[in-house]
MDTraj code that builds the backbone (N, CA, C; nanometers):
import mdtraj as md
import numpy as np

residues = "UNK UNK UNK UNK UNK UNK UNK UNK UNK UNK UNK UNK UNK UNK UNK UNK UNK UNK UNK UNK UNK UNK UNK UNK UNK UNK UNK UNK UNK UNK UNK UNK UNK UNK UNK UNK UNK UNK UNK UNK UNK UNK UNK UNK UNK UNK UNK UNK UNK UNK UNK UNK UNK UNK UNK UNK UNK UNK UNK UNK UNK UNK UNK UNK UNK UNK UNK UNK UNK UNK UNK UNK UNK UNK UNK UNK UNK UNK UNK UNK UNK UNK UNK UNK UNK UNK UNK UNK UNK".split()
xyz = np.array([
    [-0.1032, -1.5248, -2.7613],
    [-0.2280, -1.4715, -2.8116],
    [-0.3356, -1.4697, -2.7026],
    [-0.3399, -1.5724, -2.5782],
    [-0.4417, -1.6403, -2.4991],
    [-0.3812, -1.5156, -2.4242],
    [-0.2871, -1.4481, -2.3873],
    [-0.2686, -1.3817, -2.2817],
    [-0.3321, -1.2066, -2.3635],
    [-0.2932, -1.1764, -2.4547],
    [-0.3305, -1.0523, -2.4768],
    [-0.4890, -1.0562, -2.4670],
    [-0.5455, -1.2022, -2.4947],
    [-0.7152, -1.1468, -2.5081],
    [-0.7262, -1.0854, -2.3824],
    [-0.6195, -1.1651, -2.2401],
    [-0.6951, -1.1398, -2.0879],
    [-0.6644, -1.0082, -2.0674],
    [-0.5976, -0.9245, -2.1599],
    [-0.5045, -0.7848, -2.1063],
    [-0.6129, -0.6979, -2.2086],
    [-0.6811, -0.7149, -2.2761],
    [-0.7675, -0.6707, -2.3599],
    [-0.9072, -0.6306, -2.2658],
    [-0.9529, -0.7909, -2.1512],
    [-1.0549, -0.7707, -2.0856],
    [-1.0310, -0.7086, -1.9442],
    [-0.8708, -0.7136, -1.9188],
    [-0.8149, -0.6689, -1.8095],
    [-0.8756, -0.5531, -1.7998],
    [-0.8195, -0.4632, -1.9256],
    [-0.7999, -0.3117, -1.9218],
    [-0.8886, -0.2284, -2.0258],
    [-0.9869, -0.3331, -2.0649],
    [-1.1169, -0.2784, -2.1808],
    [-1.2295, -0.2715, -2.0517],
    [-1.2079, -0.2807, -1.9256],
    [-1.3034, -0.2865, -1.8505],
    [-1.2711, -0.1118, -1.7237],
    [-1.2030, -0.0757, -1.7803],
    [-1.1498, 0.0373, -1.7165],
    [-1.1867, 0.1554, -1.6946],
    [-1.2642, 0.1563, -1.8096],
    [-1.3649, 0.3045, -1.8491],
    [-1.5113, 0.2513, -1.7865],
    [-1.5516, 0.1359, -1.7789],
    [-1.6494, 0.1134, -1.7474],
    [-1.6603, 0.1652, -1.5354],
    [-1.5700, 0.0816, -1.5556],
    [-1.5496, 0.1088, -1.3843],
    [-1.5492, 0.2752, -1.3783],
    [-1.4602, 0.3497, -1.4403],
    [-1.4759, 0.4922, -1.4275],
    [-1.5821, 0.5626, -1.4259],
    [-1.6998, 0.5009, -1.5179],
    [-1.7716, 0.5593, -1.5341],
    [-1.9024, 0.4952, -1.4399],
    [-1.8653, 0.3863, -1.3966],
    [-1.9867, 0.3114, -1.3118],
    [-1.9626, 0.3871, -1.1336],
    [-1.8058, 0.3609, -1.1575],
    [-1.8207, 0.4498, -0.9875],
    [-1.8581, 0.5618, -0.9922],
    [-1.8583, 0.7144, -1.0818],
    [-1.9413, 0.7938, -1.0800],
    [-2.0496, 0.8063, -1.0597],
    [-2.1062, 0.7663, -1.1528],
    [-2.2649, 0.7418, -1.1288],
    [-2.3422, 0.6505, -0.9976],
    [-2.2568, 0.5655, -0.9509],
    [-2.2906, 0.5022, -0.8559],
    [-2.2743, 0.6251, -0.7162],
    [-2.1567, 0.6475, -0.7229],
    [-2.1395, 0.7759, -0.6293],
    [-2.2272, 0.9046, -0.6422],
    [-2.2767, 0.9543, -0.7421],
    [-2.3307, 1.0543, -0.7446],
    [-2.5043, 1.0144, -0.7237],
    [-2.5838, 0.9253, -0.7874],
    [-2.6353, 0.8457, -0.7584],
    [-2.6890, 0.7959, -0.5801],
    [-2.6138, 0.7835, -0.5193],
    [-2.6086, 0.7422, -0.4276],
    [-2.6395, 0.8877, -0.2903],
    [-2.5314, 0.9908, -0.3410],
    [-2.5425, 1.1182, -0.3058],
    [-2.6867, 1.1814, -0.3779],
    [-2.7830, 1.1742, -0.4629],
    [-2.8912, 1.2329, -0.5277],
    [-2.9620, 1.1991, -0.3922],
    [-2.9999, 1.0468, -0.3778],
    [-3.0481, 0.9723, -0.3466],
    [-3.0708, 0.9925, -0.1792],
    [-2.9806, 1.0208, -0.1081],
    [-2.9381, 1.0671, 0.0407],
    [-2.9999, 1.2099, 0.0745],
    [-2.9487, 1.2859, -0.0817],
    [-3.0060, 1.4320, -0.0449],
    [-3.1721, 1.4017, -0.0262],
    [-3.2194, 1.2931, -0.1403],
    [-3.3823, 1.3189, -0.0541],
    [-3.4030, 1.2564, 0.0508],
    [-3.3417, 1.1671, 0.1312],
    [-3.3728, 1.1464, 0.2395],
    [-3.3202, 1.2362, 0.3343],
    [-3.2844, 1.2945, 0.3210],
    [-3.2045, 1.4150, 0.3964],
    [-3.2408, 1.5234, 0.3814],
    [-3.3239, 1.5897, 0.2392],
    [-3.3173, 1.7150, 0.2140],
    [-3.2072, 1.8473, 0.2547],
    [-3.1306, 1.7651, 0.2065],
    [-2.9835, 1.8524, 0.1839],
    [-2.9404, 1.9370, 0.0792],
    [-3.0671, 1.9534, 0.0073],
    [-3.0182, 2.0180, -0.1545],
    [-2.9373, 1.9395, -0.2326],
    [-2.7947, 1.9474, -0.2661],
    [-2.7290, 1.8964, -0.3621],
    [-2.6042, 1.8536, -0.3094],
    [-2.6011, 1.8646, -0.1887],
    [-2.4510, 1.8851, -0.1402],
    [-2.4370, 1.7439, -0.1355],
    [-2.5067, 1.6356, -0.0916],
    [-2.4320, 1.4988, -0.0640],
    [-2.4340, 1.4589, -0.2293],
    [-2.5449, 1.5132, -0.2727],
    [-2.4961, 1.4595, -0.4905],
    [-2.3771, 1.5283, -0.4920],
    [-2.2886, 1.6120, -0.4476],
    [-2.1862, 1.6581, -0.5086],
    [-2.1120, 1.6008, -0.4610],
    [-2.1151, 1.5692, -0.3196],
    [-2.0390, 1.4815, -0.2044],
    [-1.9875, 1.3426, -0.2869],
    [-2.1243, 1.2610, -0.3265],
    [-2.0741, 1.1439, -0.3686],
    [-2.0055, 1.1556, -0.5005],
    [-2.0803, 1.2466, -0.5698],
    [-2.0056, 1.2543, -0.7248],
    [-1.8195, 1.2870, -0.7280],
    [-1.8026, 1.3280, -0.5971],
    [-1.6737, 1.3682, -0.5858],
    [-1.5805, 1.2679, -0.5667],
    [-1.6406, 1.1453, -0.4574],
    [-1.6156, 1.0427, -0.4360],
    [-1.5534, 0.9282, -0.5447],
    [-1.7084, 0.9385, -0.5868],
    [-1.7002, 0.8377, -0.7062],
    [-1.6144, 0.8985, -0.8379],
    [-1.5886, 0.9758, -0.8627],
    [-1.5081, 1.0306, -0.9471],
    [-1.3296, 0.9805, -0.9115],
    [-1.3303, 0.9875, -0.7397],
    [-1.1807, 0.9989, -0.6841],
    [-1.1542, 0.8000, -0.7025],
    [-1.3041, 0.7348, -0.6918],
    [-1.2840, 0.5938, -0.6884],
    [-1.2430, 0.5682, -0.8240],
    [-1.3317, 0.6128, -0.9559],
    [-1.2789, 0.5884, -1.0758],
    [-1.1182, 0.6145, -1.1170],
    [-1.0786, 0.7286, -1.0889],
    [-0.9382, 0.7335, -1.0999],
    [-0.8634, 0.6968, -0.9986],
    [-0.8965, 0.6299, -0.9217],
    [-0.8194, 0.5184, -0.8531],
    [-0.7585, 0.4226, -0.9028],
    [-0.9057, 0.3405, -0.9889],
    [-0.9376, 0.2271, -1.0517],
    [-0.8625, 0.2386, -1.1778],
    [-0.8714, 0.3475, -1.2550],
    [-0.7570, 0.3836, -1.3686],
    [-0.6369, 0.3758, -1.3420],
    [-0.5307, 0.4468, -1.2479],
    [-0.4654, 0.4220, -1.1511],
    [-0.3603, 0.3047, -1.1340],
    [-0.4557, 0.2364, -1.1180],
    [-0.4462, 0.1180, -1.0544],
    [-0.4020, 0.0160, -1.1901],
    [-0.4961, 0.0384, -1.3165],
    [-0.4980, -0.0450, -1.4025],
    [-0.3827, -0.0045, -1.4688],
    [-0.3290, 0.1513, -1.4559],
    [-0.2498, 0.2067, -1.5073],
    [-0.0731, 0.1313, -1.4912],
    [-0.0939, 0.1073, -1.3418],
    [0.0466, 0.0583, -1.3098],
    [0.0638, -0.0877, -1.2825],
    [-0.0860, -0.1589, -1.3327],
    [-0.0254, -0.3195, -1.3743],
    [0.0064, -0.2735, -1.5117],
    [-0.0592, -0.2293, -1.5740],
    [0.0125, -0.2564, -1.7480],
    [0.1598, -0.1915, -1.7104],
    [0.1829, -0.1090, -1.6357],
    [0.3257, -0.0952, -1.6577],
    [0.4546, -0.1863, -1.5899],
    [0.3894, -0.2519, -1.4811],
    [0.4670, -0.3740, -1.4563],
    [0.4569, -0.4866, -1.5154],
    [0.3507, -0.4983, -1.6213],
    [0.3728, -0.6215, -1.7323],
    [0.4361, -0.5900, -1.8596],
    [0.4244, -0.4391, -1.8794],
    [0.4981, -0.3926, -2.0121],
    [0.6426, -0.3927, -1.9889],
    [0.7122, -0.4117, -1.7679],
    [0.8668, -0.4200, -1.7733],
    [0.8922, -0.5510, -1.7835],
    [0.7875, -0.6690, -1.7523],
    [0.8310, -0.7533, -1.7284],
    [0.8648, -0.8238, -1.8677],
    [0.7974, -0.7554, -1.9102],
    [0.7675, -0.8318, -2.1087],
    [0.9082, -0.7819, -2.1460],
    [0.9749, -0.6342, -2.1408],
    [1.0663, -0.6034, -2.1966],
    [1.1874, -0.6306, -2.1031],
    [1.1777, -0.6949, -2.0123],
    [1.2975, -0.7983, -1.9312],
    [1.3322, -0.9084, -2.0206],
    [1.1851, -0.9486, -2.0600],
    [1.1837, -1.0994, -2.1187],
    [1.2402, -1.0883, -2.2684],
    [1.2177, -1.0160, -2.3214],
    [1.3273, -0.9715, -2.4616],
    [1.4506, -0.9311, -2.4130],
    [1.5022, -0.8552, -2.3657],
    [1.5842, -0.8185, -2.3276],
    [1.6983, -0.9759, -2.3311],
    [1.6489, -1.0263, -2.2236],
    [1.7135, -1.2014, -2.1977],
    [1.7017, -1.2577, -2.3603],
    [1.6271, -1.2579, -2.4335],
    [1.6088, -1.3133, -2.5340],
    [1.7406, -1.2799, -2.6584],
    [1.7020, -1.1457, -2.6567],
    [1.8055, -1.1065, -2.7344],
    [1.9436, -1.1288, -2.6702],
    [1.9423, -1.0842, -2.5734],
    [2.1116, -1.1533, -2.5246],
    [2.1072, -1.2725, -2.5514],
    [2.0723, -1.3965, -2.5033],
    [2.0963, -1.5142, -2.5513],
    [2.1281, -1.5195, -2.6626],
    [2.0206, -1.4637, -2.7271],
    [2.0388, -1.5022, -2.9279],
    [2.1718, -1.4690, -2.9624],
    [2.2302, -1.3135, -2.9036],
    [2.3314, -1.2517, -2.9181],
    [2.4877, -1.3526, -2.8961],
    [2.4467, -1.4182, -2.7559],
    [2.5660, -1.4725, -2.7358],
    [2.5566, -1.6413, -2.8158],
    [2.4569, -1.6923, -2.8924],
    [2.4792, -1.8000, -2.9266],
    [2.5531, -1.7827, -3.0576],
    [2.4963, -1.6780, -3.1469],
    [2.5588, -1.6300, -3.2247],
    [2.6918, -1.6091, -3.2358],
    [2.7667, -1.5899, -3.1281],
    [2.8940, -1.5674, -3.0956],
    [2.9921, -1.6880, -3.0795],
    [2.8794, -1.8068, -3.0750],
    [2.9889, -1.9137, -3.0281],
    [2.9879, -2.0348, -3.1293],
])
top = md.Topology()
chain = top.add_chain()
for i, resn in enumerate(residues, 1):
    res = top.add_residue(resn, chain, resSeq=i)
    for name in ("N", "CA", "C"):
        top.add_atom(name, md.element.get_by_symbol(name[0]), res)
traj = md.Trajectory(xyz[None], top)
C-alpha cells in the first residue's frame, strides 16, 4: 500500500513538470525578447524548448512505470509458479 502512495506522487507530479517547464521556457524566452527586442522569436525559442523538456520529463516517467510494471509482473510470475509447483507436490 506504502509503495503505491510513492508511485501515485512519483507520477501525479508529471503533468505538473510538463506544464511548469513550458511556461518556465516560454517565460523565460518573453522575457529575453525584451531585453533583446527580438519580437517573439526567443518566446517561441524557449516555448519550444520547454515544451521538448516537458516531454522529456513524461518520457522519462513513462519508462520507469514500465520497468516497475515488468518488474511487478516478474514478481507474480515467480509467485504463481511456486504456488503452481507446491501444489504439485
Amino acid at each position: 500500500m506504502q509503495q503505491e502512495w510513492k508511485d501515485v506522487g512519483r507520477y501525479g507530479t508529471v503533468g505538473l513538470e510538463l506544464v511548469l517547464s513550458v511556461l518556465f521556457g516560454m517565460f523565460l524566452g518573453r522575457w529575453l525578447d525584451g531585453k533583446f527586442g527580438t519580437g517573439q522569436w526567443l518566446t517561441l525559442i524557449g516555448l519550444a524548448f520547454g515544451l521538448a523538456a516537458g516531454i522529456r520529463a513524461v518520457l522519462r516517467a513513462l519508462r520507469r512505470a514500465n520497468l516497475a510494471a515488468d518488474k511487478e509482473e516478474e514478481r507474480l510470475r515467480r509467485l504463481r509458479k511456486e504456488f503452481h509447483e507446491n501444489q504439485h507436490h
